[in-house]
N, C-alpha and C positions, 0 to 999 in steps of 0.2 A: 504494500500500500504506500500511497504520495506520502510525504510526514506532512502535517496539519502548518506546519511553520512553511512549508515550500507555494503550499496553494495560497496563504495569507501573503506572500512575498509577491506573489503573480499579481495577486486580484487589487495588491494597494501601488502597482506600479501605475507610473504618469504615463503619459502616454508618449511620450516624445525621448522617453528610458529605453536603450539598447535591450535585445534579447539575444543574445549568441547562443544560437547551438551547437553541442559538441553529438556528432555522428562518428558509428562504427561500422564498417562493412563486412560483416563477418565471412569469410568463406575459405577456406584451404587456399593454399598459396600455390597448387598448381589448377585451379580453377581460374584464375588470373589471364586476361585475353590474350595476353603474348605468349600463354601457355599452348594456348589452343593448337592442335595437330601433333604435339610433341606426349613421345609416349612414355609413360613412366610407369615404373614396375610396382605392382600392390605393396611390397616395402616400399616403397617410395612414398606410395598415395598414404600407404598408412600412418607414416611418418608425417606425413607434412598434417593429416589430420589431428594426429596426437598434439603438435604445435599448436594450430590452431584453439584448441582446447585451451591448452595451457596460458600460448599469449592472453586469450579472452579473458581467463582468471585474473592473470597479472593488470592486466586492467581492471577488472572490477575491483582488485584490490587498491588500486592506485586511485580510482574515484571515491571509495569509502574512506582513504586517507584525508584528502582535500574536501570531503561534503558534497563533491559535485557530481549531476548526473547527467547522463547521456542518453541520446536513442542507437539502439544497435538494430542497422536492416540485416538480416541473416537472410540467410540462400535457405532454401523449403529444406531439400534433402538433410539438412543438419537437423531437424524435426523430429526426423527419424533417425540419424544414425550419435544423436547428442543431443537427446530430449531432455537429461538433466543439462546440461549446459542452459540452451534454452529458459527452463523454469529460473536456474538461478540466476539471470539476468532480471527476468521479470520481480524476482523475488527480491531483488537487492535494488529495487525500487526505481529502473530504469524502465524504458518504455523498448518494445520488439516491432521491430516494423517490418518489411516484408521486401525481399532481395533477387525476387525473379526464383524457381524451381530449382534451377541448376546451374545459373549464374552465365545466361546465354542472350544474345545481345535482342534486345526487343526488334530494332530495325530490320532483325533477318526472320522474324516470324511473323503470319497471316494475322489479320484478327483474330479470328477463331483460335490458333493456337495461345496467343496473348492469352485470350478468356481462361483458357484452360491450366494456360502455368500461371496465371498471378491468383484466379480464384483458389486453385489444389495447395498454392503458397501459401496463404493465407488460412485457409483449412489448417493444414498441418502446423504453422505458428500456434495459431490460437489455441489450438487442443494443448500443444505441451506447453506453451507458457502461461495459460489461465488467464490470460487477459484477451480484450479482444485485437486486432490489428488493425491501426486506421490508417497506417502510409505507408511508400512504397519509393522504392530508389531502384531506376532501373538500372542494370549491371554495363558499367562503361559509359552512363550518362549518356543510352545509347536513342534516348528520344528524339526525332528528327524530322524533319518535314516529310520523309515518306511514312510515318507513323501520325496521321492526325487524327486517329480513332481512339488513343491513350485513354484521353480523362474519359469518354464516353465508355468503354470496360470497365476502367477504375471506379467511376461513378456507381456502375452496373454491379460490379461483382464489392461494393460496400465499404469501399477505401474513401477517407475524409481529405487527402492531401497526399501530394504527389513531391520528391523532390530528385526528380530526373535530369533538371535544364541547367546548364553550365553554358554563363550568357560570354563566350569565349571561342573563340577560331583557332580550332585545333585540326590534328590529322586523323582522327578518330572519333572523335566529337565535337560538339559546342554547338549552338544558335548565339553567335553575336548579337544579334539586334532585340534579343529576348531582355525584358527590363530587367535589371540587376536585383530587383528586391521581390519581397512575397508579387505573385499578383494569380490573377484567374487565367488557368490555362483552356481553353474552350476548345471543343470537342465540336461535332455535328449538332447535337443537342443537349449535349449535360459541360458540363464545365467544373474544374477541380480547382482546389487552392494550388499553387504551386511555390514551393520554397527552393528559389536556386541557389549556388554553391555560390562561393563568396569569390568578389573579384575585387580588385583594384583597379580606379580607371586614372590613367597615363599617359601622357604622350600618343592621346587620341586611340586612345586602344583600353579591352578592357583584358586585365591582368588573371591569367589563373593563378590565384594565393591561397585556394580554402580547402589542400590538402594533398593529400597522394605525393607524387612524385614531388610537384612543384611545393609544398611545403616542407621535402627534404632538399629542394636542390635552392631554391632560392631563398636568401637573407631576410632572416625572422622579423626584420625589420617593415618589409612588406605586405606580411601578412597581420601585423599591427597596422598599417597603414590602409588596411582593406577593411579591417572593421571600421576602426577611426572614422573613414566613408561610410560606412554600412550605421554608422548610429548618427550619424547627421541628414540620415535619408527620411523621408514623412513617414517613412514605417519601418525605421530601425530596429534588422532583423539582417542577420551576417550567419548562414551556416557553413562548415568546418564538418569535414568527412576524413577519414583515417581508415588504415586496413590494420589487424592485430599482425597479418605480418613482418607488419613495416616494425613492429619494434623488436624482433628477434634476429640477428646480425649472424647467430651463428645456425640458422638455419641451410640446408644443403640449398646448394645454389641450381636453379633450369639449367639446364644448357642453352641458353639462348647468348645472340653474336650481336657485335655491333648497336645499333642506336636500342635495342630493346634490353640488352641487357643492363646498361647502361640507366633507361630511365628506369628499370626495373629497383635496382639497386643503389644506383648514385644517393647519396648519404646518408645509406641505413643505421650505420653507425651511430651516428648523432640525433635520431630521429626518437628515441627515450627520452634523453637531453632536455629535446626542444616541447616537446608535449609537457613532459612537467613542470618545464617554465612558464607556460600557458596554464595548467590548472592552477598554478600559484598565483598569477596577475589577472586572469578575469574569470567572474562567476558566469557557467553556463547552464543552461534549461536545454529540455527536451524538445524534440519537432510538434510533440501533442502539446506541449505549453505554448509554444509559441500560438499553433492553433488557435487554442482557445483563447488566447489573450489578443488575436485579430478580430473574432467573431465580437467577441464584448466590447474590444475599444476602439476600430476602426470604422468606419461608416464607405470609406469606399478604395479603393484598389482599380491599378492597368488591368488591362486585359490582353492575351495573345493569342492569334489561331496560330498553331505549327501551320497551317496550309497557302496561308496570304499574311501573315503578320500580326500586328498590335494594331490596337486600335487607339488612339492619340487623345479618347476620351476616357477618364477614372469610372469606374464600374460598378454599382452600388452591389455590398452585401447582401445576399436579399434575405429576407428578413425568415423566411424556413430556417436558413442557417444557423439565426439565433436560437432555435427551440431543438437542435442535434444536440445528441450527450454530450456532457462536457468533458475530451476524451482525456484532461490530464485526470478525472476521477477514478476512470477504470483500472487504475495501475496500483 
């Protein structure tokens, strides 16, 4: 359960008070898309599962040090094969949100199959963590204009928020011109909240700072200077995503060459370091806090279709939204 002092901290913030979320991607570290094609022997897989386990632990213990809580999106198949695990995230008063079946990139799947991995996703979360799942991180922030059916599944199969969109021009991902802060991602006919990763914007460009690679390779300096932005925005909200890999240095390395292995690994080392410096200097909330805390204090938010753009008018809450559970309670 929430502690009674964390919902009295939400519910008496001003409204113009930063919300950082601190995100976890939970999934074996040969599940990782530069993994993809390369074969690895059940010692291997089972090894790297066993890590995953364990790094998960060493962070829940490192959040129970500092007070602070996180949401962790987990891949379904950990449901099953790490259903305590599972429980004891939710149990240690974090929120479970939902990380695609098998950790496979949505842009290369039909609708129908979307329906079918995010709903069985979310099935299998919720039985073994006891709460319900309201949000969903697709694997590689793999949402893109040939997917403009997202929020209209999401909506469908009972997901409250979405935090897929990384407003960043990349080789793999990104929607650049997607607004850098919460806003409604809209679909055919339904439309979802959407919480994107945190950017820095720079020298006409917006910066990926809010985690993975790019918050091991680039100076921490920037990714304080991406929230710094992110709380002077009309709806100051800056979220931060991490993989449990990233803090285990002496894990068996892929065989992967050149540019992948490279951003795979480039400063794993220092990547414990730099995270506990960050729980020490700012307090974070969960993606269901945040939630909640837009439904109650905001009156209106951008809008974007993946399929033609944003629309240059703010977009009223609508008022059904106010009367949906209030999901940091479920936890």
């Amino acid at each position: 359960m929430i502690k009674e002092g964390i919902s009295k901290q939400l519910d008496s913030r001003g409204d113009g008070e930063p919300l950082f979320v601190l995100s976890f991607d939970v999934e074996e570290h040969d599940r990782i898309e530069v993994a993809a094609g390369i074969s690895c022997s059940a010692e291997l897989r089972s090894e790297y599962a066993r890590r995953m386990e364990a790094n998960t632990q060493k962070i829940l213990e490192w959040l129970a040090e500092t007070g602070q809580r996180a949401t962790f999106f987990v891949v379904g198949e950990i449901a099953q094969t790490h259903r305590d695990l599972v429980r004891s995230i939710a149990e240690a008063g974090h929120e479970v949100a939902a990380h695609g079946w098998k950790h496979e990139r949505v842009d290369r799947m039909s609708p129908a199959q979307f329906r079918i991995d995010v709903q069985r996703c979310k099935d299998l979360l919720e039985e073994a963590a006891g709460t319900q799942v309201w949000g969903f991180r697709a694997p590689s922030f793999s949402v893109s204009r040939q997917t403009p059916w997202v929020a209209d599944i999401l909506v469908e199969c009972g997901y409250r928020y979405d935090a897929s969109v990384y407003p960043v021009r990349h080789d793999r991902y990104g929607i650049p011109a997607a607004p850098r802060g919460p806003f409604w991602l809209e679909g055919v006919c339904c439309r979802i909240l959407e919480l994107p990763a945190l950017t820095w914007r720079a020298a006409g460009r917006n910066w990926a700072v809010g985690g993975g690679g790019h918050f091991r390779l680039w100076p921490l300096w920037m990714l304080r200077a991406g929230l710094q932005q992110a709380s002077r925005q009309p709806v100051p909200v800056g979220v931060l995503y991490f993989h449990p890999w990233e803090f285990d240095p002496e894990q068996p390395r892929l065989p992967l060459r050149g540019l992948a292995r490279w951003r795979t690994y480039v400063g794993i080392k220092r990547a414990t370091q730099r995270l506990q410096s960050l729980l020490r200097a700012f307090r974070f909330v969960t993606a269901a806090d945040v939630v909640k805390h837009i439904w109650q204090k905001v009156l209106t938010l951008p809008r974007y279709r993946l399929d033609n753009g944003s629309d240059t008018k703010a977009f009223a809450i609508p008022q059904e939204a106010m009367t949906l559970p209030a999901i940091v309670d479920q936890h």
